[in-house]
Each structure stands twice: as C-alpha cells, then as structure tokens.
N, C-alpha and C positions, 0 to 999 in steps of 0.2 A: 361575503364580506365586501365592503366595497371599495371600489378602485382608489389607487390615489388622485385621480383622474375628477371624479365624483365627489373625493370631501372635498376639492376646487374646487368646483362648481355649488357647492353646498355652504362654502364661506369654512370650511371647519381646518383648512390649510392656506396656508397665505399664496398670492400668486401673484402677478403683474398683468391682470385682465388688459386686453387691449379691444374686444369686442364680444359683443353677446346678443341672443334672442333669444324666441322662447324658447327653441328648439338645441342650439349650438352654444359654444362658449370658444373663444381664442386667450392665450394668454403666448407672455414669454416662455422660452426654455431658460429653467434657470441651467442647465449644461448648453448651453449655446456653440454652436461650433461656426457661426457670423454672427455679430450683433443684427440684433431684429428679427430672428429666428425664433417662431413662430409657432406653438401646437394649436390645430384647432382640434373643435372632440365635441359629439353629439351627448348633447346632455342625457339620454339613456346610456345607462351601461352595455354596449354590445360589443364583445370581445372581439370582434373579428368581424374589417371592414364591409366584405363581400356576404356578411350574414344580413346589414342591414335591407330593407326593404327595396325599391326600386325608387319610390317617391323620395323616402327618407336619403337614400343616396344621392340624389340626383339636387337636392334640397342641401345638402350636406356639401355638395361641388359647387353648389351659387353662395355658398354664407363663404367658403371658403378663399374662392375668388377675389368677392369683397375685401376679404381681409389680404389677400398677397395687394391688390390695389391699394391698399390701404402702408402697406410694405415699402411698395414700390417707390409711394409718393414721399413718404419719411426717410428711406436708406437709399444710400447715391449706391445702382447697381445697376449690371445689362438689363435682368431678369430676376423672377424667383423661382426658383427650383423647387421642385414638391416631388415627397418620398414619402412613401408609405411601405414600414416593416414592420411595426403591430409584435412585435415580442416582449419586448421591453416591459412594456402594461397592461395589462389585460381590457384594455377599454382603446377603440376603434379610435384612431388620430391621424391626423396629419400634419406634418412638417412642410414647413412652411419656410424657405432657406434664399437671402438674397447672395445671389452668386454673380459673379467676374466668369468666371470662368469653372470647367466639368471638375476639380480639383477640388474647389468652396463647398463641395456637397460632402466631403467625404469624412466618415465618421470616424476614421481612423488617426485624424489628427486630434491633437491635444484641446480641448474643449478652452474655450472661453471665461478668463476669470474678470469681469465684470462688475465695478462696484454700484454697489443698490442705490447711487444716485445716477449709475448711468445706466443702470436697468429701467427706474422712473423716470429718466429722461427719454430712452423710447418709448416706453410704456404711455406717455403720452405723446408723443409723435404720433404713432400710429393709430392711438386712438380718435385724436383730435384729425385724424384724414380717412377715416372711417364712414363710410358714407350707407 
C-alpha cells in the first residue's frame, strides 16, 4: 500500500509543495512545530533513510539543502535544524525546522495551528527562493 508520503507526490492528497525534481519532492508539514517546517522525501517509497543507496542518499542531502536555503531566505531564523526519525511514515523524510534556538526542534511541544492562507503564504515564500 502506499505511503501517505507517495499519494503527495502523486497529486492524489492535497499538500503545500514548496520544491520538486525528478527525483525528490518538499512540501509543508501541515503539523508544523515553526512555521516553514519543512518534509522533504524521495519520490521512491523507501521506508528507511539509511536503506537508500549511496548516490540516491547523497542526491537526497543536495535537493535537501536547496530547500533549508530556500527556508532560510523566506523565515527570519539563526538556522534550520534538520532531524530525521522516520517512524511516523513509512517513507524516508526529512524535516526541515527553522530554529532560534535547541528548544524550536522539539516535538513535544504543541504543534502549530496555521491557517491555509498562511500556509500558502509560505508555500510561496519558499518556493519563489527555491533555486
């Protein structure tokens, strides 16, 4: 069956794409724990990061960059924080988190309610700094 990860990528679930190739895809989180946070995810289904190839990883760390640059230049922050715990979905991601400070990463705070014009308002931020 396939990920919910993959009917995004497929158009068959709604998302807030912020960057794509042939290979990868970025969108919003719609649980957002900072605005502008971030999944990217290799557009193959592989459940687990360190299963992908060497190429495909390493391909996978350049789209990913692009898009924290791409973060960076749209959300006023020190940094972006990146964490990868791959439980949650069965398809390899990564979080992409602009933080202040070691605190802004943490999942244990109350998630983000954000309304869907000010999800489309980064949604193109970052896209439109997507290079």
């Amino acid at each position: 069956m396939a990920s919910v990860f993959s009917k995004i990528i497929k158009g068959e679930l709604p998302s807030y794409k912020v960057a794509e190739s042939d290979d990868f895809f970025a969108f919003l989180d719609i649980n957002p724990i900072q605005e502008g946070h971030t999944l990217v995810v290799p557009k193959v289904e592989q459940d687990y990061l360190f299963d992908l190839g060497d190429i495909e990883l390493q391909a996978f760390m350049v789209f990913s960059k692009k898009v924290a640059l791409a973060i960076e230049k749209s959300i006023t922050c020190s940094r972006i924080g990146v964490t990868v715990i791959g439980l949650e979905v069965p398809h390899a991601h990564i979080h992409l988190i602009p933080i202040n400070g070691i605190n802004d990463m943490s999942f244990n705070t109350p998630k983000l309610k954000l309304s869907a014009d000010r999800m489309k308002e980064l949604q193109n931020l970052i896209a439109a700094n997507f290079e």
